[in-house]
C-alpha positions as CSV (number, residue, x, y, z in Angstrom):
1,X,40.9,33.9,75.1
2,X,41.9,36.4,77.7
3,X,45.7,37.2,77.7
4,X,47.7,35.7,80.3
5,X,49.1,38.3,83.5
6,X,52.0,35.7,84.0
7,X,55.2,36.0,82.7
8,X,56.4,33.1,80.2
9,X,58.7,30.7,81.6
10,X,61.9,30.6,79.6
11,X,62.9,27.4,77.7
12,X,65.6,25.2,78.7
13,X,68.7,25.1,76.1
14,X,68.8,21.9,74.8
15,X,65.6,20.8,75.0
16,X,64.1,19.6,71.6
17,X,61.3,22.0,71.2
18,X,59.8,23.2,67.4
19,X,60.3,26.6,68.6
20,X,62.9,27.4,71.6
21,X,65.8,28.7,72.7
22,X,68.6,26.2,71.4
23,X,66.4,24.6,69.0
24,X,68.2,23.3,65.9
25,X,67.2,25.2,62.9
26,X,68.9,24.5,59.4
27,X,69.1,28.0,58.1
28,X,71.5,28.6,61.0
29,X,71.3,29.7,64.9
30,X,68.8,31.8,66.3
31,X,69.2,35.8,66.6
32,X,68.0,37.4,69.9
33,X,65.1,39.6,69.9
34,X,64.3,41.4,72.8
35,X,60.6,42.8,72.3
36,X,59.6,46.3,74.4
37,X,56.8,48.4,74.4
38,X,58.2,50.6,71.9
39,X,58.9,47.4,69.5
40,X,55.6,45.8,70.5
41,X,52.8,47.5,68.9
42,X,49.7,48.7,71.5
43,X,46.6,46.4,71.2
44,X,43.5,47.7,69.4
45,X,40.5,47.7,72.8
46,X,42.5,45.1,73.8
47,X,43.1,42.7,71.0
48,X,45.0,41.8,68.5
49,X,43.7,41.8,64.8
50,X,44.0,38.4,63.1
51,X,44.7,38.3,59.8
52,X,41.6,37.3,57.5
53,X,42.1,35.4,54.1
54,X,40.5,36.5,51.2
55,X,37.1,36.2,50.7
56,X,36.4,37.8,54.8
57,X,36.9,34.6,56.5
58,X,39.4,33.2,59.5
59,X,43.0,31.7,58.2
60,X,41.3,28.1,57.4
61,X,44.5,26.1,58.5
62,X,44.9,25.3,61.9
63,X,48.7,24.5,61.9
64,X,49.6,28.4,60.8
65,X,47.7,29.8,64.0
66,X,49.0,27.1,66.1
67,X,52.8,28.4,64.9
68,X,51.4,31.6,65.7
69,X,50.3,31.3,69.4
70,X,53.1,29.1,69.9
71,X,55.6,32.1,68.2
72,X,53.9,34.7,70.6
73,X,54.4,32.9,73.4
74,X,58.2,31.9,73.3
75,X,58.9,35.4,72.2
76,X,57.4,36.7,75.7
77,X,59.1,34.1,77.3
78,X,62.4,34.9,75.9
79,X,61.9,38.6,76.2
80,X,61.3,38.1,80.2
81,X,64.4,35.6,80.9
82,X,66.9,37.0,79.1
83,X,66.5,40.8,80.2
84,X,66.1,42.4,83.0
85,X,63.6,44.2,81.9
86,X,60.0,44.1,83.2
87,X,58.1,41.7,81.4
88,X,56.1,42.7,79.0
89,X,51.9,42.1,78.3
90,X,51.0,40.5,75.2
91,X,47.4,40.7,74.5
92,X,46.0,38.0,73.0
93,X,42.5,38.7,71.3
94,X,39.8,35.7,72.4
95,X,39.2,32.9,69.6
96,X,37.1,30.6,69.6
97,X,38.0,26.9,70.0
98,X,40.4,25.2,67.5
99,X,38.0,22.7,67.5
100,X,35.1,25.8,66.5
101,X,37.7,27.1,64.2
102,X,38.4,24.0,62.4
103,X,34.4,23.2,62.4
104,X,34.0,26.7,60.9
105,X,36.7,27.3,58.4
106,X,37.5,24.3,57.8
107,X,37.9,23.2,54.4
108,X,35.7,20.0,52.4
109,X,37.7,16.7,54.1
110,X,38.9,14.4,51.9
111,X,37.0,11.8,50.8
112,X,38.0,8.3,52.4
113,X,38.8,5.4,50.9
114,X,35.7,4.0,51.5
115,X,34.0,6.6,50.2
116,X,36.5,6.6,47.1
117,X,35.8,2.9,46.8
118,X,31.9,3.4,47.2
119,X,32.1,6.1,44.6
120,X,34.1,3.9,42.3
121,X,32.1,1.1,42.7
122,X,29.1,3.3,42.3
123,X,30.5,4.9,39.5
124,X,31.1,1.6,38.0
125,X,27.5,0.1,38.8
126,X,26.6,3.5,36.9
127,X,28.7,2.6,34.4
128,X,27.7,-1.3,34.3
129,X,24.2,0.2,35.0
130,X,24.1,2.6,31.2
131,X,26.7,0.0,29.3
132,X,23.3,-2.6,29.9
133,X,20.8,0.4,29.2
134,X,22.7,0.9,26.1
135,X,22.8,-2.6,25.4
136,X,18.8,-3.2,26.1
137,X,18.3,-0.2,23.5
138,X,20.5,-1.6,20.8
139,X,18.9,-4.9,21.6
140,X,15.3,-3.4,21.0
141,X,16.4,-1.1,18.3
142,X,17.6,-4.3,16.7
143,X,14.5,-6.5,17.1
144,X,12.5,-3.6,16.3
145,X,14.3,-3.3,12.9
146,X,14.3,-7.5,12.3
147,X,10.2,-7.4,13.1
148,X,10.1,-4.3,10.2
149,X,12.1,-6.3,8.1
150,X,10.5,-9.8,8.6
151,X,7.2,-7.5,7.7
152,X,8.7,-6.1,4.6
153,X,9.8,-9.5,3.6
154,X,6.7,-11.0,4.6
155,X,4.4,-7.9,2.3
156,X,6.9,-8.6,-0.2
157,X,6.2,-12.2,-0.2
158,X,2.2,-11.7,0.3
159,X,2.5,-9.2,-2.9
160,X,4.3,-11.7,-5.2
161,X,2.1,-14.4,-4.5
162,X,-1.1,-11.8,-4.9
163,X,1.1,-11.2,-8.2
164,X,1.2,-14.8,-8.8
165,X,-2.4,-15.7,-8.1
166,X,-3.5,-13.0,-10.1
167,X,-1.3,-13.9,-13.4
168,X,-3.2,-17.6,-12.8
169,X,-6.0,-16.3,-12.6
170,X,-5.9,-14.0,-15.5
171,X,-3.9,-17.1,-17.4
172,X,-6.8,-19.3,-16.2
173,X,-9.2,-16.4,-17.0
174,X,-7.7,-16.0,-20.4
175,X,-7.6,-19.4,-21.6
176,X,-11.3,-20.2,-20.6
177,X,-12.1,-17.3,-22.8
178,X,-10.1,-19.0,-25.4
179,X,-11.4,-22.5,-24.9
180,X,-15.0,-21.0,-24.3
181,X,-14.1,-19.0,-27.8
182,X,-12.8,-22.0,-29.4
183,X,-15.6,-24.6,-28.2
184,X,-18.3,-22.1,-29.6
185,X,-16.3,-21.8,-33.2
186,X,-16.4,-25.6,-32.8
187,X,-19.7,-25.8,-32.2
188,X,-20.7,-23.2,-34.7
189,X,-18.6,-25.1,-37.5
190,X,-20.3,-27.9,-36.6
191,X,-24.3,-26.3,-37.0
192,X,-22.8,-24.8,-40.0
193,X,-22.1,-28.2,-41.5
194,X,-24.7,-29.9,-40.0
195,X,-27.2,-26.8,-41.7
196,X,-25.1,-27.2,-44.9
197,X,-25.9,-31.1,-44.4
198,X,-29.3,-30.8,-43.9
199,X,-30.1,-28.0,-46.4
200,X,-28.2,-30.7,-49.0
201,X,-30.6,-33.2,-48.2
202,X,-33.6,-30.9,-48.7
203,X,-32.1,-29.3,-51.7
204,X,-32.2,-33.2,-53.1
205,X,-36.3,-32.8,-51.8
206,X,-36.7,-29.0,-53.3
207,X,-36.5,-27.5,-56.1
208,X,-37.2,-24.2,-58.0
209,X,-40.0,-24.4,-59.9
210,X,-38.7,-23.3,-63.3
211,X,-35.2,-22.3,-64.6
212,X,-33.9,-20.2,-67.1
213,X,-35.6,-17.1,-65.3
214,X,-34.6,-13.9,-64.2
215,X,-36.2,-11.6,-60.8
216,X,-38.3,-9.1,-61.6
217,X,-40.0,-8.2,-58.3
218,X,-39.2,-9.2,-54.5
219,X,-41.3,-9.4,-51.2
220,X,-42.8,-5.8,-49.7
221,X,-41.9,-4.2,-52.6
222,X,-44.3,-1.0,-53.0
223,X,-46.1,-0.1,-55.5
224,X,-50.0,1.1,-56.7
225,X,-50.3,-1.9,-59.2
226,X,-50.5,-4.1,-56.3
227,X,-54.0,-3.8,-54.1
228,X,-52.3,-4.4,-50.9
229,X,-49.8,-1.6,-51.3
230,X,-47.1,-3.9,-51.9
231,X,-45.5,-7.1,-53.4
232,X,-47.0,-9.7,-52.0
233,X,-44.4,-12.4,-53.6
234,X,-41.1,-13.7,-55.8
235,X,-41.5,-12.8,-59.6
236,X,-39.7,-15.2,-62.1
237,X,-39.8,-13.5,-65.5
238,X,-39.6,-16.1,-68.3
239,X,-40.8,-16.9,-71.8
240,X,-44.7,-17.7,-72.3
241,X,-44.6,-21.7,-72.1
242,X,-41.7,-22.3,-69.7
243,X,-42.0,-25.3,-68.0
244,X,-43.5,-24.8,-64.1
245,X,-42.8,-27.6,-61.7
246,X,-43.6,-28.6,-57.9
247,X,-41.4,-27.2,-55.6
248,X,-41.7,-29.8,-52.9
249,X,-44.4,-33.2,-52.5
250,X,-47.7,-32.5,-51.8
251,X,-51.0,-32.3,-52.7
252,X,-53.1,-29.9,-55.3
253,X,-55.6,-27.8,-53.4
254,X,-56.8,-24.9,-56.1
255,X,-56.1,-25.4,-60.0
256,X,-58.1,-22.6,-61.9
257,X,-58.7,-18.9,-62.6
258,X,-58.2,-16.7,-59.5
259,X,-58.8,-13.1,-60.8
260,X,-55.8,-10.5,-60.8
261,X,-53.7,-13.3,-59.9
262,X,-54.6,-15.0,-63.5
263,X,-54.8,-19.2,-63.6
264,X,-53.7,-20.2,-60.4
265,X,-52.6,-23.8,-58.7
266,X,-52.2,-24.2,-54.9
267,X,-50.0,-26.9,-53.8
268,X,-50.9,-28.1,-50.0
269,X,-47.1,-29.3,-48.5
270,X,-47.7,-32.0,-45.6
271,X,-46.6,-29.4,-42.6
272,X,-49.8,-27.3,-44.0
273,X,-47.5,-24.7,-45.8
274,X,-48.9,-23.5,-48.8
275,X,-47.5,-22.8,-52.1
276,X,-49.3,-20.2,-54.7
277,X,-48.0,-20.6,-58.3
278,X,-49.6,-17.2,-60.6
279,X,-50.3,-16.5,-64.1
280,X,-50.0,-19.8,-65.8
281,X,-51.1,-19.9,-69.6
282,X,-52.1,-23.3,-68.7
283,X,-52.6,-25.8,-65.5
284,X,-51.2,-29.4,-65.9
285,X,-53.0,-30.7,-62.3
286,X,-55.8,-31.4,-60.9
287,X,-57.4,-30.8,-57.3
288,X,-56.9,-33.7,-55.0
289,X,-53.6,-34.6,-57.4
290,X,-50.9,-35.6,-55.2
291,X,-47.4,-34.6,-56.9
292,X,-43.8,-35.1,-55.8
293,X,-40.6,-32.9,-56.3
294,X,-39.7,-31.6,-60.0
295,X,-43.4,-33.0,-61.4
296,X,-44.6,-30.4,-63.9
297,X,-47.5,-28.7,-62.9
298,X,-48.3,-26.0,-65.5
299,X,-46.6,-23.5,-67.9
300,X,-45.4,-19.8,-67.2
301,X,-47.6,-17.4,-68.9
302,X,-49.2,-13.5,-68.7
303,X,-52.4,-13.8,-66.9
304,X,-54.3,-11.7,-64.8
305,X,-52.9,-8.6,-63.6
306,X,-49.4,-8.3,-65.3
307,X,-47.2,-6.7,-67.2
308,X,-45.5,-9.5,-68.9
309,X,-44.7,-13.2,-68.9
310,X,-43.8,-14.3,-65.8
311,X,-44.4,-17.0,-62.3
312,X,-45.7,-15.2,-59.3
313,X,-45.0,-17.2,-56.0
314,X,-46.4,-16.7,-53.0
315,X,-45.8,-18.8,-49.6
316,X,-48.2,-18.9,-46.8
317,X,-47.5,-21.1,-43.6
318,X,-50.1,-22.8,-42.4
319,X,-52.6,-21.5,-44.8
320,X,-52.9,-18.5,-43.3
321,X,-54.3,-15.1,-45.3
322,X,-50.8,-13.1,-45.3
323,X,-47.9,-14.4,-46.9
324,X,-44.3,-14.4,-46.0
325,X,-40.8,-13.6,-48.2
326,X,-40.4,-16.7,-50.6
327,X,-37.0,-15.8,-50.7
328,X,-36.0,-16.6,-46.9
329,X,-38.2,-19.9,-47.1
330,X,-36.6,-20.9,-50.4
331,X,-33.1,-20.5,-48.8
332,X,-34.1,-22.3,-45.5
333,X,-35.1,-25.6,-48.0
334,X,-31.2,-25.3,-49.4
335,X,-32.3,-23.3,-52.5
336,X,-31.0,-20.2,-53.6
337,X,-33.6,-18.4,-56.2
């Protein structure tokens, strides 16, 4: 503001003023200062430079340039009543208002205590606020890891009873192999026996037709002796005169000479199989002559196409032209040439 032309009106002793003449001060009385022009130093275009803080701004606090104006002032009062010296002019430079000052320089204001409380209880709902964040994520981490464990338990579980099942199964497998194994050694035994039974009952209604013998030629056996290629039949060598008997009962179809096979007697069997007994010396039958099991029916002898003394057998199911192994069918009636 502009400075003031009047001269400062000196303080009355006694009164109770901050700063005065006769003011109490406890670092002792006041010394007199008596400013003059010389003392006072000339303004600057009229104004006095105000100290600035660091950083370039105004002195933030109001109560220093308060003491300030208020110092200036008494001095100039002082100087004025206590001299008689002219008064002198003390240029004050123009300041804002305190009010602009304070606005200006003023520093951050202190929070009040409803501010501190709001901040408090906010910091506290914060706090509250991440303690049940932190809780919600424990929580979830927890069910999280109880739903992966209740899943491993439960794979676990589903695995040992997939484990289980298939050990039954392969148990229940195994032993219908075994009782599948078992029941068709049973039932094989059991056709065995029943074979061995029945070939023991036919054995009792077969026979070989002579004994004391020894095989000299087989079925299919190859040779140029034989017209057909082969060996149409079972040889039993034996001595001239061995006894020749029926194999099974039937009846005598052929008895007589049959060329390369020599004297020859057919016997007829009731399922139509035919029986050729070869190179007799002599025929003990008859055509039409029903025989039965062991009956003698000729003698072994060297007749027709041979080489030597012996029966030629020949079997031919049904009657038919070709003739089959005697060996098999003698073994399928129990016998065993």
């Amino acid at each position: 503001m502009a400075s003031d032309p009047h001269t400062p009106f000196a303080p009355t002793p006694g009164e109770n003023h901050t700063f005065g003449y006769g003011a109490p001060r406890s670092d002792g009385p006041w010394e007199e200062w008596n400013p003059t022009e010389e003392s006072v130093p000339a303004p600057r275009n009229g104004r006095h430079r105000v100290a600035k803080q660091r950083g370039g701004g105004l002195a933030r606090s109001s109560t220093v340039l308060g003491v300030g104006v208020i110092a200036a002032v008494g001095a100039g009062g002082m100087a004025s009543a206590n001299t008689g010296k002219p008064p002198v002019s003390i240029a004050l430079p123009d300041l804002p208002g305190v009010d602009s000052l304070l606005d200006q320089g003023a520093e951050t204001p202190a929070p009040s205590l409803a501010a501190v409380g709001t901040a408090s209880a906010q910091s506290e709902e914060s706090a509250d606020a991440g303690e049940a964040l932190r809780s919600r994520i424990i929580a979830q981490a927890e069910q999280q890891q109880s739903r992966a464990d209740i899943r491993a338990t439960a794979a676990a579980v589903a695995a040992a009873d997939q484990q289980t099942a298939d050990a039954a199964a392969q148990a229940a497998k195994e032993a219908a192999a075994k009782a599948a194994a078992s029941k068709e050694k049973a039932e094989a035994d059991a056709k065995k026996k029943a074979e061995s039974a029945r070939l023991a009952a036919l054995a009792k209604q077969y026979t070989l037709p002579t004994s004391s013998y020894t095989i000299t030629g087989t079925f299919g056996q190859p040779g140029a002796m034989w017209s057909s290629g082969y060996h149409t039949g079972l040889d039993f060598a034996a001595p001239t005169g061995t006894l020749i008997k029926a194999i099974h009962g039937g009846t005598v179809t052929q008895a007589g000479w049959a060329g390369a096979y020599g004297y020859r007697t057919v016997l007829t069997l009731d399922d139509g199989t035919e029986l050729w007994f070869c190179h007799q010396s002599s025929i003990g039958v008859t055509v039409g002559q029903k025989v039965a099991t062991g009956d003698v029916i000729g003698r072994v002898g060297a007749t027709g196409n041979v080489t030597g003394p012996h029966l030629h057998l020949e079997v031919h199911p049904g009657g038919q032209a070709t003739g089959i192994d005697p060996t098999t069918w003698l073994r399928g009636k129990g016998l065993n040439p």
